[in-house]
CHARMM-style PDB file with segment names, atoms N, HN, CA, C and O in Angstrom:
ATOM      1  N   UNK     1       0.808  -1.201   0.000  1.00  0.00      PROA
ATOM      2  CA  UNK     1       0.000   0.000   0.000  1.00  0.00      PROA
ATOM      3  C   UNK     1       0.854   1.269   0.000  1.00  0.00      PROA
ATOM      4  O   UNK     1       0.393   2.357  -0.343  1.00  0.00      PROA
ATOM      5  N   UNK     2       2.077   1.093   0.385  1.00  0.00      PROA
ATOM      6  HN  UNK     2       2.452   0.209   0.663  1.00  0.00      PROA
ATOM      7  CA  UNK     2       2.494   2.702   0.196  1.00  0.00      PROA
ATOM      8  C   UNK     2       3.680   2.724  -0.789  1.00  0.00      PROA
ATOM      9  O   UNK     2       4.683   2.012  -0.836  1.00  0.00      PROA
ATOM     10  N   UNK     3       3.434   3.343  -1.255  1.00  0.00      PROA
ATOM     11  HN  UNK     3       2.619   3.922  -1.217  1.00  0.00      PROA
ATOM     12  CA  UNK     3       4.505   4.323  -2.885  1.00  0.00      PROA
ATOM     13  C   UNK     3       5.681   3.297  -3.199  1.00  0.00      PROA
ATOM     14  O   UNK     3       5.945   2.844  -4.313  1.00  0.00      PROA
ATOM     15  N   UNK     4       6.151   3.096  -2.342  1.00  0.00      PROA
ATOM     16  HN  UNK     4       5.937   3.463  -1.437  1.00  0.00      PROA
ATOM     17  CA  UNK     4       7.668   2.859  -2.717  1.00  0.00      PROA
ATOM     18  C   UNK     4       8.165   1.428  -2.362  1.00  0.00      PROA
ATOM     19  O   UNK     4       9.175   0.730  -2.447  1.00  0.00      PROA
ATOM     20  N   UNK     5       6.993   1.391  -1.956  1.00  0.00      PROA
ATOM     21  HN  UNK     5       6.172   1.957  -1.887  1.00  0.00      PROA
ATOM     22  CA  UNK     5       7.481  -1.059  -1.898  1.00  0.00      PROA
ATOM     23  C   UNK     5       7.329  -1.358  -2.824  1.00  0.00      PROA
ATOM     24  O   UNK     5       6.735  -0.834  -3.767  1.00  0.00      PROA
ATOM     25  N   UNK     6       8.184  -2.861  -2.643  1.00  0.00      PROA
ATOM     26  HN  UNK     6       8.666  -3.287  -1.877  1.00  0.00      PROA
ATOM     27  CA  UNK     6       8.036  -3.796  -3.466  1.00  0.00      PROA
ATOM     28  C   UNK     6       6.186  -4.473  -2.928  1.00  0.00      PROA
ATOM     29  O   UNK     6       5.623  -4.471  -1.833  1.00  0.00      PROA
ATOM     30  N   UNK     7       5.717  -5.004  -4.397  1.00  0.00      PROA
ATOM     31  HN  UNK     7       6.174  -5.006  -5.287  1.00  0.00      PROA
ATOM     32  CA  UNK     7       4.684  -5.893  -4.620  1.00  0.00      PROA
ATOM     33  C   UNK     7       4.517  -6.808  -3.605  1.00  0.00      PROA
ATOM     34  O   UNK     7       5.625  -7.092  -3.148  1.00  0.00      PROA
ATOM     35  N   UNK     8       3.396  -7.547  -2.905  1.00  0.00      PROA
ATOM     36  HN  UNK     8       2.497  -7.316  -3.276  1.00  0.00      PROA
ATOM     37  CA  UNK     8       3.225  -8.259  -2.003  1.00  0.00      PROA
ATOM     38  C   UNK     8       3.487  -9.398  -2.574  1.00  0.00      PROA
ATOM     39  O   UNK     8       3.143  -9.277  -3.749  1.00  0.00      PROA
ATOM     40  N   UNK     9       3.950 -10.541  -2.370  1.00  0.00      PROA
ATOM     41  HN  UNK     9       4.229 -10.639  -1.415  1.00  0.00      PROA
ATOM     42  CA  UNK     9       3.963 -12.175  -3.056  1.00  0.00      PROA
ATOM     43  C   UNK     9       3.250 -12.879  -2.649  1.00  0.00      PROA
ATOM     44  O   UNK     9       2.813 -13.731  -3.422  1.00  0.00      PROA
ATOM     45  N   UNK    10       2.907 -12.870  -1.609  1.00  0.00      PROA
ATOM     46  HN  UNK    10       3.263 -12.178  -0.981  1.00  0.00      PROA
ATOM     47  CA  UNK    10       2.514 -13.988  -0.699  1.00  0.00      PROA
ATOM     48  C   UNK    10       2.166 -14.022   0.934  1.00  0.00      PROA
ATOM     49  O   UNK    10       3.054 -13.954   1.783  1.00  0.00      PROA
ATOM     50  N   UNK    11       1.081 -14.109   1.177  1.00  0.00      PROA
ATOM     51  HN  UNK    11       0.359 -14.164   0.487  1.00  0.00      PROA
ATOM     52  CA  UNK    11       1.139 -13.914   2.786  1.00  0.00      PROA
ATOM     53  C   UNK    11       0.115 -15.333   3.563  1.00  0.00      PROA
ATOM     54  O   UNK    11      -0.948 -15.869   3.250  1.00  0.00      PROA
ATOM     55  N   UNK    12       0.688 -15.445   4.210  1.00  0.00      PROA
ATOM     56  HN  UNK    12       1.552 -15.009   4.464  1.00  0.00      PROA
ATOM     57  CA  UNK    12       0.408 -17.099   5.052  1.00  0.00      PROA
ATOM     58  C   UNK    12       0.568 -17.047   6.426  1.00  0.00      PROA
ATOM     59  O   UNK    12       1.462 -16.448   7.025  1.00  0.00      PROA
ATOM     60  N   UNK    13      -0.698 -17.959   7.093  1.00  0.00      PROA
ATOM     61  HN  UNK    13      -1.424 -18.445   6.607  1.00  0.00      PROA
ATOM     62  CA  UNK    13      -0.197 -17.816   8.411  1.00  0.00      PROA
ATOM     63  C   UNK    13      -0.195 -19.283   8.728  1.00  0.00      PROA
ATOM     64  O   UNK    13      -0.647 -19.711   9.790  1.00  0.00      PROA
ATOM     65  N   UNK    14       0.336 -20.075   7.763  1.00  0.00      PROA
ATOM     66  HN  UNK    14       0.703 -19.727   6.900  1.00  0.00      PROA
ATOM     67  CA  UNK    14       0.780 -21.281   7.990  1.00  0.00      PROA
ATOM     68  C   UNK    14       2.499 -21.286   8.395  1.00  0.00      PROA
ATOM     69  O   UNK    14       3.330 -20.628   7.767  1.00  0.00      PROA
ATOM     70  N   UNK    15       2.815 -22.168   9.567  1.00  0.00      PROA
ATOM     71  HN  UNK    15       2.140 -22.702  10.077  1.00  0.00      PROA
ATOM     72  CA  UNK    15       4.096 -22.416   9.673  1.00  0.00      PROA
ATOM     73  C   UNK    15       5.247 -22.982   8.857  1.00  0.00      PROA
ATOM     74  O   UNK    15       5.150 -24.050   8.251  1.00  0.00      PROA
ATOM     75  N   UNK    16       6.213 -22.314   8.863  1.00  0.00      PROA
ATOM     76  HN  UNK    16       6.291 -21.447   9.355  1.00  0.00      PROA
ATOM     77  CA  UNK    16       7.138 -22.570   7.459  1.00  0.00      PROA
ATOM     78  C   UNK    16       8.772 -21.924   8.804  1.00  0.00      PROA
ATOM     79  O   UNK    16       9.306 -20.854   9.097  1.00  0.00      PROA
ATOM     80  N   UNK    17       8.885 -23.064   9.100  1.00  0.00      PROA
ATOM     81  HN  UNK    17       8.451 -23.932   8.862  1.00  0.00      PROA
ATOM     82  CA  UNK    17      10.749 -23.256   9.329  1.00  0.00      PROA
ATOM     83  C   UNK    17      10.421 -22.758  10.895  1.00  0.00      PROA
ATOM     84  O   UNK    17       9.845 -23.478  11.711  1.00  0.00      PROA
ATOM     85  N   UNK    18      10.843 -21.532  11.140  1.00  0.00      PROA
ATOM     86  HN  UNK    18      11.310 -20.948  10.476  1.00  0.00      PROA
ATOM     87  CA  UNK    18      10.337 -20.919  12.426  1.00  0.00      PROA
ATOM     88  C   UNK    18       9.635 -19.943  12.412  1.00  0.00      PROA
ATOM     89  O   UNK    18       9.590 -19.321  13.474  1.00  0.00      PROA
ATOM     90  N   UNK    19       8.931 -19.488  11.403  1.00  0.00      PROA
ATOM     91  HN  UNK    19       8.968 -19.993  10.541  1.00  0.00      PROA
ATOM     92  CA  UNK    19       7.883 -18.276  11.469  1.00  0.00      PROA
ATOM     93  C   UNK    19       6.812 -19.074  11.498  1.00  0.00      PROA
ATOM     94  O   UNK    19       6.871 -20.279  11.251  1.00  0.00      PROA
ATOM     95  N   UNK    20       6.054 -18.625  11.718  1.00  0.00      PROA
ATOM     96  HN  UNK    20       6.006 -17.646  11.918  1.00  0.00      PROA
ATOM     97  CA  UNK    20       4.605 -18.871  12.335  1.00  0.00      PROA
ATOM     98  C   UNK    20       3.279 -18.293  11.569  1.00  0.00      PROA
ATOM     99  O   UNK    20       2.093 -18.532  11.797  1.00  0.00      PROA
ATOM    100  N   UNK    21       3.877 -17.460  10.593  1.00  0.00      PROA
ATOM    101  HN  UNK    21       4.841 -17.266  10.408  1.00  0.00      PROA
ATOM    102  CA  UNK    21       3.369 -16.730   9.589  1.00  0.00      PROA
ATOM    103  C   UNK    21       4.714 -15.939   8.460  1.00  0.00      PROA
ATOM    104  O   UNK    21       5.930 -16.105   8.549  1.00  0.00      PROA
ATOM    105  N   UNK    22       4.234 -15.404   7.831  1.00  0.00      PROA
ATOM    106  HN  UNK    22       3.246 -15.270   7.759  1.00  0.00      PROA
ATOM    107  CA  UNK    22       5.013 -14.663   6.813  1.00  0.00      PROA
ATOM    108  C   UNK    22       3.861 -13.541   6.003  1.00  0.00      PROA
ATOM    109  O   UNK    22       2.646 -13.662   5.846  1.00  0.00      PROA
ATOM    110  N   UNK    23       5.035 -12.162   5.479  1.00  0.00      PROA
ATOM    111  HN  UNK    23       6.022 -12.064   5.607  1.00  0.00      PROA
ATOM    112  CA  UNK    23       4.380 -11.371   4.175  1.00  0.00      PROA
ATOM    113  C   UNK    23       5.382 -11.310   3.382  1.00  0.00      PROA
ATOM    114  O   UNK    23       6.363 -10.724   3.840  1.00  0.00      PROA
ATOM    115  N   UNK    24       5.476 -11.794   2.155  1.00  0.00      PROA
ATOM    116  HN  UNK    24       4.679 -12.270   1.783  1.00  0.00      PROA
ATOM    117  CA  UNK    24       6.762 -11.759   1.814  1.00  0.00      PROA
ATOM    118  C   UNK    24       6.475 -10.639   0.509  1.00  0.00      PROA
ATOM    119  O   UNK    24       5.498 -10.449  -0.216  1.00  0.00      PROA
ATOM    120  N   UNK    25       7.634 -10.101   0.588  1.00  0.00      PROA
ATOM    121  HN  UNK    25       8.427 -10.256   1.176  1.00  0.00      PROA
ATOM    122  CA  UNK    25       7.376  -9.173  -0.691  1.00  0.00      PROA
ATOM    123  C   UNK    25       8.678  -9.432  -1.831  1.00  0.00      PROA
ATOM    124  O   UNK    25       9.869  -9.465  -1.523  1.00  0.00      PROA
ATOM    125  N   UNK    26       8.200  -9.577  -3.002  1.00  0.00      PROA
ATOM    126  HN  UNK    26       7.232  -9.550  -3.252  1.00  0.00      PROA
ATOM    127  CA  UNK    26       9.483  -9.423  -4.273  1.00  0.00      PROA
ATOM    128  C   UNK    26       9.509  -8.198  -5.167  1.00  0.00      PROA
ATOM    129  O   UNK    26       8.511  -7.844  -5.795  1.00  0.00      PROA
ATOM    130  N   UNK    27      10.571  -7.613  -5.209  1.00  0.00      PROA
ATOM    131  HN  UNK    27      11.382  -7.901  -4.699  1.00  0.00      PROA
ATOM    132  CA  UNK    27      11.100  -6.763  -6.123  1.00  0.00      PROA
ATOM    133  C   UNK    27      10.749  -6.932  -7.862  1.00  0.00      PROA
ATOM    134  O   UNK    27      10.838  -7.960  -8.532  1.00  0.00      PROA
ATOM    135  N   UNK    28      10.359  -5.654  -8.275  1.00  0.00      PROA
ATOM    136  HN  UNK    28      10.287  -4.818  -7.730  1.00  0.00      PROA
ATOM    137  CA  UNK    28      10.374  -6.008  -9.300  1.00  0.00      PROA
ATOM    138  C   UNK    28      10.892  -5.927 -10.678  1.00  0.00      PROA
ATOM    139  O   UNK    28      10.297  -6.059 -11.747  1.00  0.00      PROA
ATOM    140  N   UNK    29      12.409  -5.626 -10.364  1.00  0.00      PROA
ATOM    141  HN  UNK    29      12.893  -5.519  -9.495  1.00  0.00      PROA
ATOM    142  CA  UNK    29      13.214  -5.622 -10.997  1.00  0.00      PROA
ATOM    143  C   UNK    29      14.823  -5.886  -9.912  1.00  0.00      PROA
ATOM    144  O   UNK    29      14.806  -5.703  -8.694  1.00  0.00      PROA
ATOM    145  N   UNK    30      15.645  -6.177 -10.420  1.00  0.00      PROA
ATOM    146  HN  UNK    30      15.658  -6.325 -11.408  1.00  0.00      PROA
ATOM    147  CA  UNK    30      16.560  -5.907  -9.632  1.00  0.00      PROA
ATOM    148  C   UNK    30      17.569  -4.575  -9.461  1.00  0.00      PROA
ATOM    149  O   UNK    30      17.748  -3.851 -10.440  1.00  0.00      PROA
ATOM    150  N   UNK    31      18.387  -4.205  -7.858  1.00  0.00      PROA
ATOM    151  HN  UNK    31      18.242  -4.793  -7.062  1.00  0.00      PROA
ATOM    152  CA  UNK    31      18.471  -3.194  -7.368  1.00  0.00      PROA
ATOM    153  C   UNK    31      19.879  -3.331  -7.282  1.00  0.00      PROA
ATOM    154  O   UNK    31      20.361  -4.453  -7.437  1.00  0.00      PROA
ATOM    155  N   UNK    32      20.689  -2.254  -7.035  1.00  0.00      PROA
ATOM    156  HN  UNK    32      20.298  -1.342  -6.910  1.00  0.00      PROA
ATOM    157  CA  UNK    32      21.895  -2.155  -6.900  1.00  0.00      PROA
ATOM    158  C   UNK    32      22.352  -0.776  -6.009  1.00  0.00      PROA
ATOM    159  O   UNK    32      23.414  -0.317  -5.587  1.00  0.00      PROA
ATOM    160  N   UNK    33      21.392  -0.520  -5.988  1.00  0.00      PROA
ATOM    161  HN  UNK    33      20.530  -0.893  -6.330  1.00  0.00      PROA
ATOM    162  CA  UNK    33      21.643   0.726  -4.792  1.00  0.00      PROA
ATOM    163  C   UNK    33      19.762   1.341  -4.623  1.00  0.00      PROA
ATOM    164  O   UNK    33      18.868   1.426  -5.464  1.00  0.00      PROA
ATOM    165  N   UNK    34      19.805   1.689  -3.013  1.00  0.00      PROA
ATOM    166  HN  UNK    34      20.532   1.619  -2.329  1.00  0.00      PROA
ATOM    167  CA  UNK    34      18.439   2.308  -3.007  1.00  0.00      PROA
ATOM    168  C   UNK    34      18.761   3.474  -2.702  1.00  0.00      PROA
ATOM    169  O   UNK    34      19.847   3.963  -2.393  1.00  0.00      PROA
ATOM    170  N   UNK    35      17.181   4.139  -2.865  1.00  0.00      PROA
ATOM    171  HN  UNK    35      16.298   3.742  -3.116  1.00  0.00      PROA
ATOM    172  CA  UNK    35      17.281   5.459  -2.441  1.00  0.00      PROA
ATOM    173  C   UNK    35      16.839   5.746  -1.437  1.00  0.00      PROA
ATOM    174  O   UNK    35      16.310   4.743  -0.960  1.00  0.00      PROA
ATOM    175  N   UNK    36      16.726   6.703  -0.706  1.00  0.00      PROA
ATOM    176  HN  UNK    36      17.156   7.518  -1.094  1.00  0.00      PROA
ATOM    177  CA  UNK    36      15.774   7.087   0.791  1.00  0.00      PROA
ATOM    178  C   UNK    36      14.539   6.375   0.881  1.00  0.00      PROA
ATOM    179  O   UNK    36      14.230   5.297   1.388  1.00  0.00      PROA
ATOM    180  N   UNK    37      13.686   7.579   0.031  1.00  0.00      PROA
ATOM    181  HN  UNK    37      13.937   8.455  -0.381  1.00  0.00      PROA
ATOM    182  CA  UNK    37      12.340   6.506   0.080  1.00  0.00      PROA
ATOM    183  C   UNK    37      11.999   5.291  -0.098  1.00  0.00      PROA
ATOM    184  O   UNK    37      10.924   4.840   0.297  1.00  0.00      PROA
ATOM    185  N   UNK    38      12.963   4.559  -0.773  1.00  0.00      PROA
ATOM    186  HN  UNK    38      13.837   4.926  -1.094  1.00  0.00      PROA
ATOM    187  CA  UNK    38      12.545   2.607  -0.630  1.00  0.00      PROA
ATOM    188  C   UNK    38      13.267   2.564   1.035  1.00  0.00      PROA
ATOM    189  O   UNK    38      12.687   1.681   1.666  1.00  0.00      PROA
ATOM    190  N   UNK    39      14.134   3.122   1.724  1.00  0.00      PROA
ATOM    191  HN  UNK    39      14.605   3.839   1.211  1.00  0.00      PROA
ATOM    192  CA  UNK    39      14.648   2.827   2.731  1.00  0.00      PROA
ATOM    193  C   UNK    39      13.590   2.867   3.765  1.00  0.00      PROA
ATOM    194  O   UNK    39      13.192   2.010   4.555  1.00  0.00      PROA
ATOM    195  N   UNK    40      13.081   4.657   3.448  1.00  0.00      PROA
ATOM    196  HN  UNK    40      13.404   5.354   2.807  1.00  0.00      PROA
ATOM    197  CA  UNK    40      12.148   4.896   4.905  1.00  0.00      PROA
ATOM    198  C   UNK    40      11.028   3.654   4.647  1.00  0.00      PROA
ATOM    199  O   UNK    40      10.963   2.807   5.538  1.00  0.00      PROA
ATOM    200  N   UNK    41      10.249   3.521   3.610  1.00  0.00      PROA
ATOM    201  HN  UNK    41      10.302   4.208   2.886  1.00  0.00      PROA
ATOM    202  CA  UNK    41       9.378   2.345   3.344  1.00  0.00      PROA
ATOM    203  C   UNK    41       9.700   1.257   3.937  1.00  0.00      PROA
ATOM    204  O   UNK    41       8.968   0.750   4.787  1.00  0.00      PROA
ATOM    205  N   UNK    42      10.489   0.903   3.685  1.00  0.00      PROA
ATOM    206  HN  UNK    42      11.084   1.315   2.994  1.00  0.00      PROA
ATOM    207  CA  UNK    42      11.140  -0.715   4.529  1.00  0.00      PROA
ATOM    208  C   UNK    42      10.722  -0.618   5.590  1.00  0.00      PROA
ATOM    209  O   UNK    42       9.750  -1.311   5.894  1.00  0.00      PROA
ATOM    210  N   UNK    43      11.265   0.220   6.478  1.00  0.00      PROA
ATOM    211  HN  UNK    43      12.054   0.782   6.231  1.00  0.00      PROA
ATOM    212  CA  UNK    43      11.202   0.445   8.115  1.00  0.00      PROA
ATOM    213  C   UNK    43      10.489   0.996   8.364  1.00  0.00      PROA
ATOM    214  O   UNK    43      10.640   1.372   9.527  1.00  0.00      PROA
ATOM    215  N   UNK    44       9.367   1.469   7.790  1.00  0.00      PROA
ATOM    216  HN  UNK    44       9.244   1.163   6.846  1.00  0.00      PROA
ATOM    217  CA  UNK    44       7.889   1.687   8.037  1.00  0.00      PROA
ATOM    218  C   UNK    44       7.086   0.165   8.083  1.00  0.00      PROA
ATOM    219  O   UNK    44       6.260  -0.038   8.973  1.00  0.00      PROA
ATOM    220  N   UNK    45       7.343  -0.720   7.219  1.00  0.00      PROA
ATOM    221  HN  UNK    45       8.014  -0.556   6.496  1.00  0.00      PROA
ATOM    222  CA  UNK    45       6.916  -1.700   6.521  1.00  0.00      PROA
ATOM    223  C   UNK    45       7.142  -3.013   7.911  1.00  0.00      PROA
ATOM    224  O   UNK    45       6.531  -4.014   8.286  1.00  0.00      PROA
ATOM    225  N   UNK    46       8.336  -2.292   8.297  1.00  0.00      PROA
ATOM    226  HN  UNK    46       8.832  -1.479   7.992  1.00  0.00      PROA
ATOM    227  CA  UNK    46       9.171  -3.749   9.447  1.00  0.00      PROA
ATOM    228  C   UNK    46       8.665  -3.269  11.097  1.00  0.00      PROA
ATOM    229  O   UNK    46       8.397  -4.040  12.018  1.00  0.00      PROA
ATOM    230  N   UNK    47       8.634  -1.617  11.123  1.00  0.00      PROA
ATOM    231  HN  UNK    47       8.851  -0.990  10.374  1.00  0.00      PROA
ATOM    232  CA  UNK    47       8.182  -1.257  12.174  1.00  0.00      PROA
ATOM    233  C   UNK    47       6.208  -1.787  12.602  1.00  0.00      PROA
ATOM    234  O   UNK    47       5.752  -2.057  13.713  1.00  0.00      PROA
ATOM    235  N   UNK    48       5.282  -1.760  10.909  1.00  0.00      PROA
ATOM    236  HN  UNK    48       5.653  -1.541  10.007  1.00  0.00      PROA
ATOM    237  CA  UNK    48       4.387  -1.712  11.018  1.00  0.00      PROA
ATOM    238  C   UNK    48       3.973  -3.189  11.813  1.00  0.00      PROA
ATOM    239  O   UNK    48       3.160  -3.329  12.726  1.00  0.00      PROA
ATOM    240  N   UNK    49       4.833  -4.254  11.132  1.00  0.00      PROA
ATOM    241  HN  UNK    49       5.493  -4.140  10.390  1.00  0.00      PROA
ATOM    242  CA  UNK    49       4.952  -5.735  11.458  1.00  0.00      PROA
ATOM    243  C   UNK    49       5.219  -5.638  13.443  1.00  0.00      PROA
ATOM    244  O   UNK    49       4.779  -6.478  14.228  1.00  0.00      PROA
ATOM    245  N   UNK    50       5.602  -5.052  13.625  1.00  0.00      PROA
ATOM    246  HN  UNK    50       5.960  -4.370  12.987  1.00  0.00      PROA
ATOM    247  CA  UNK    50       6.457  -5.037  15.130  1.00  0.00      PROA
ATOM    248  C   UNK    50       5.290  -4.537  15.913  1.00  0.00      PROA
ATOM    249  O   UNK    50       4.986  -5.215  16.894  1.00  0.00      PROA
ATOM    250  N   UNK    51       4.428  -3.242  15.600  1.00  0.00      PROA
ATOM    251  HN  UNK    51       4.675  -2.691  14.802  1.00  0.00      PROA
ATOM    252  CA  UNK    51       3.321  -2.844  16.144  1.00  0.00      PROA
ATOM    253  C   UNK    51       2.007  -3.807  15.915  1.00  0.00      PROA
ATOM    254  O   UNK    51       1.292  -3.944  16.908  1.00  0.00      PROA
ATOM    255  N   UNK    52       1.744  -4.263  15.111  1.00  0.00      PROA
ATOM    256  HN  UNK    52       2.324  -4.152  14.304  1.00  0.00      PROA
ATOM    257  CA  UNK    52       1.037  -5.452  14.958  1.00  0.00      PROA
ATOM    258  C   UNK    52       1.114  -6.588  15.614  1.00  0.00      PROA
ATOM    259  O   UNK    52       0.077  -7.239  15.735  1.00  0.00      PROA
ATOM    260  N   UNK    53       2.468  -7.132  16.240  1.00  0.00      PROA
ATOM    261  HN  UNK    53       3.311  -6.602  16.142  1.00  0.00      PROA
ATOM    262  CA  UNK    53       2.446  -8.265  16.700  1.00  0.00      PROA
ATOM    263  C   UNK    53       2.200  -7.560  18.391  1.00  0.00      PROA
ATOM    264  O   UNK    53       1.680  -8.259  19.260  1.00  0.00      PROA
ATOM    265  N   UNK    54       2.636  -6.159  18.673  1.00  0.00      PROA
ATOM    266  HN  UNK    54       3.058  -5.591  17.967  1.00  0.00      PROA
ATOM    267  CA  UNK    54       2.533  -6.034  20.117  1.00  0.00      PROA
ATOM    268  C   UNK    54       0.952  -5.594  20.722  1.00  0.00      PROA
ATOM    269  O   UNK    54       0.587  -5.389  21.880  1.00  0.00      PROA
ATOM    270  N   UNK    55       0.236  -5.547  19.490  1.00  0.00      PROA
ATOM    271  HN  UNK    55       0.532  -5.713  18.549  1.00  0.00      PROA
ATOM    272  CA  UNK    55      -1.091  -5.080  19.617  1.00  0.00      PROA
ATOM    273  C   UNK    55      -1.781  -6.396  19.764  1.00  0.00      PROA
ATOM    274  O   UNK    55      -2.641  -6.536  20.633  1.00  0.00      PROA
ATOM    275  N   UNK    56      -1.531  -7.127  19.158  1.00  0.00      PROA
ATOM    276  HN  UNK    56      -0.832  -7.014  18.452  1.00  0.00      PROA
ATOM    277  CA  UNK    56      -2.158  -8.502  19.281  1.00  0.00      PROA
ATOM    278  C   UNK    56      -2.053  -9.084  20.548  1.00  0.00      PROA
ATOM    279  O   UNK    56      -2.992  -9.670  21.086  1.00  0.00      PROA
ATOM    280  N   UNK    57      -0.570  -8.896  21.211  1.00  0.00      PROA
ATOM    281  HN  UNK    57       0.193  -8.419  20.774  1.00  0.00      PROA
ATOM    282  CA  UNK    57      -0.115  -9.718  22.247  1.00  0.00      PROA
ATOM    283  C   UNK    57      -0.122  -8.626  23.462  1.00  0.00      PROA
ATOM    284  O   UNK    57       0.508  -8.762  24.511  1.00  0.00      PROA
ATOM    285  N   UNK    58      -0.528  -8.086  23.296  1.00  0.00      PROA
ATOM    286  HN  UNK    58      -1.040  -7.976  22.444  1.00  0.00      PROA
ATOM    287  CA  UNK    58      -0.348  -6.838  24.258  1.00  0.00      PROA
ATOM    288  C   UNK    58       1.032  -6.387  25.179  1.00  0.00      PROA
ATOM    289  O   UNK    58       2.006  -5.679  24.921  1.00  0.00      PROA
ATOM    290  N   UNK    59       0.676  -7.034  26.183  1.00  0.00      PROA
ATOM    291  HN  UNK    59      -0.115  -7.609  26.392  1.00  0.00      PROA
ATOM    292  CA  UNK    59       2.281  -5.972  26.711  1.00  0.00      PROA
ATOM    293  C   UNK    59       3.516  -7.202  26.554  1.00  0.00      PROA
ATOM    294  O   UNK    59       4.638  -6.992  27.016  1.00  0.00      PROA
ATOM    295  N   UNK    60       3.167  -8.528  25.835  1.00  0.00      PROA
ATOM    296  HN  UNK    60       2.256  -8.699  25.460  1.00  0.00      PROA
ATOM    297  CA  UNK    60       4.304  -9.170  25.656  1.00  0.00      PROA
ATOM    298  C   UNK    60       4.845  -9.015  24.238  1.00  0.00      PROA
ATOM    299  O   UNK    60       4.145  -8.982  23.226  1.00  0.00      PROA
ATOM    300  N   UNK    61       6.099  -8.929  24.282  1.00  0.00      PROA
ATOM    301  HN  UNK    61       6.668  -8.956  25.104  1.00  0.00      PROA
ATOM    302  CA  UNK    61       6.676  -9.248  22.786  1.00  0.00      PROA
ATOM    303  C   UNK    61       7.256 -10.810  22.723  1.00  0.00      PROA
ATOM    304  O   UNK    61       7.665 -11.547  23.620  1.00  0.00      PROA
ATOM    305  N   UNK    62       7.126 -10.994  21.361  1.00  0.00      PROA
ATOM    306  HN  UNK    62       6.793 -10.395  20.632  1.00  0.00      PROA
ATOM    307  CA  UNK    62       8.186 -12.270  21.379  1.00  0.00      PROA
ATOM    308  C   UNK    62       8.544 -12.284  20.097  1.00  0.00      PROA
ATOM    309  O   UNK    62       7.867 -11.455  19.488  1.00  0.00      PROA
ATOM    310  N   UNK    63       9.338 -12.874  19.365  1.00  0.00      PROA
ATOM    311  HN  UNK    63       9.888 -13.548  19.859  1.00  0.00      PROA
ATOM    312  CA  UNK    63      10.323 -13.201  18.432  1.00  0.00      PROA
ATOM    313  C   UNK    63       9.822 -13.206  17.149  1.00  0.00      PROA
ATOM    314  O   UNK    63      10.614 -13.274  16.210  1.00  0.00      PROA
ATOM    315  N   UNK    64       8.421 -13.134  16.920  1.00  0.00      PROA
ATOM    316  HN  UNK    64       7.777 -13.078  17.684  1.00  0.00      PROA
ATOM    317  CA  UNK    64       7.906 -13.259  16.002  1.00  0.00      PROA
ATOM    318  C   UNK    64       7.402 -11.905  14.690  1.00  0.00      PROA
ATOM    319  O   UNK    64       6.778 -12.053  13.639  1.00  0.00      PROA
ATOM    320  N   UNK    65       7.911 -10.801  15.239  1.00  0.00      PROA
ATOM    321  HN  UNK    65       8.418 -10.681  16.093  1.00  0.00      PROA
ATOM    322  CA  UNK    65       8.772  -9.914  14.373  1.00  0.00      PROA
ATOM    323  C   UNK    65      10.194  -9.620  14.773  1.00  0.00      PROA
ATOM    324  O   UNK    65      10.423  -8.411  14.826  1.00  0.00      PROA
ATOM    325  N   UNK    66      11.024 -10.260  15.015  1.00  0.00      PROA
ATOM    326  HN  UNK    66      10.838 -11.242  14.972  1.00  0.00      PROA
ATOM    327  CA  UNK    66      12.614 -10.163  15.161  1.00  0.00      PROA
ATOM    328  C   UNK    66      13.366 -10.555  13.768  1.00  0.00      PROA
ATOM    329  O   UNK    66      14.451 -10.179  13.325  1.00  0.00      PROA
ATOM    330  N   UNK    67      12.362 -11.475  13.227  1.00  0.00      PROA
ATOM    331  HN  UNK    67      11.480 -11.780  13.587  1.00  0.00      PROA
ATOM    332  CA  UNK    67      13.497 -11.100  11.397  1.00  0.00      PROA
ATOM    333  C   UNK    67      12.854  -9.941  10.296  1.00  0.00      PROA
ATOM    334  O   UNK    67      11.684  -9.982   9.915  1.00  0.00      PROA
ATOM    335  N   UNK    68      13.451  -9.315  10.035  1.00  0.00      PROA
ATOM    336  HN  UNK    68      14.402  -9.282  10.344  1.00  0.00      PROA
ATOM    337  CA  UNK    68      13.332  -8.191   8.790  1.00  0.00      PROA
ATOM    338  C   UNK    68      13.849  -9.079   7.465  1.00  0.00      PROA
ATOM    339  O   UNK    68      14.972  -8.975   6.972  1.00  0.00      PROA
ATOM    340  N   UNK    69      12.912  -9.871   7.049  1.00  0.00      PROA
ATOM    341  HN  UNK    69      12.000  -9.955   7.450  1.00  0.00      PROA
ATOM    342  CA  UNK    69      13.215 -10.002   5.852  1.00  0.00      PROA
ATOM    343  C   UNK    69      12.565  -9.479   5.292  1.00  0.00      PROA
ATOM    344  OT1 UNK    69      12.677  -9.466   4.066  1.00  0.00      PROA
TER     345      UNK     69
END
């Protein structure tokens, strides 16, 4: 949904390795350097994942936004 991501691929809340869910997003072309705005996006994108899982779980966190892929 916002400007400067990559396309959504795939999102599951079936277990796969140690996530428990996934959103995975692919590029759609390949990159060799970014610019700001794909940066701030990312970490809007990874922060949004992090507020989501603490809203769900309320005052606990756990591991299940700790990878930024």
């Amino acid at each position: 949904m916002l400007p400067h991501s990559d396309p959504v691929h795939k999102v599951t809340i079936i277990p796969r390795g140690m996530a428990l869910g996934l959103t995975m997003q692919l590029p759609t072309d390949d990159r060799h350097n970014y610019l700001q705005n794909y940066l701030d996006t990312q970490i809007a994108i990874l922060m949004g994942g992090r507020i989501a899982l603490k809203s769900f779980s309320w005052a606990q966190m756990s591991t299940g936004a700790g990878n930024g892929h």
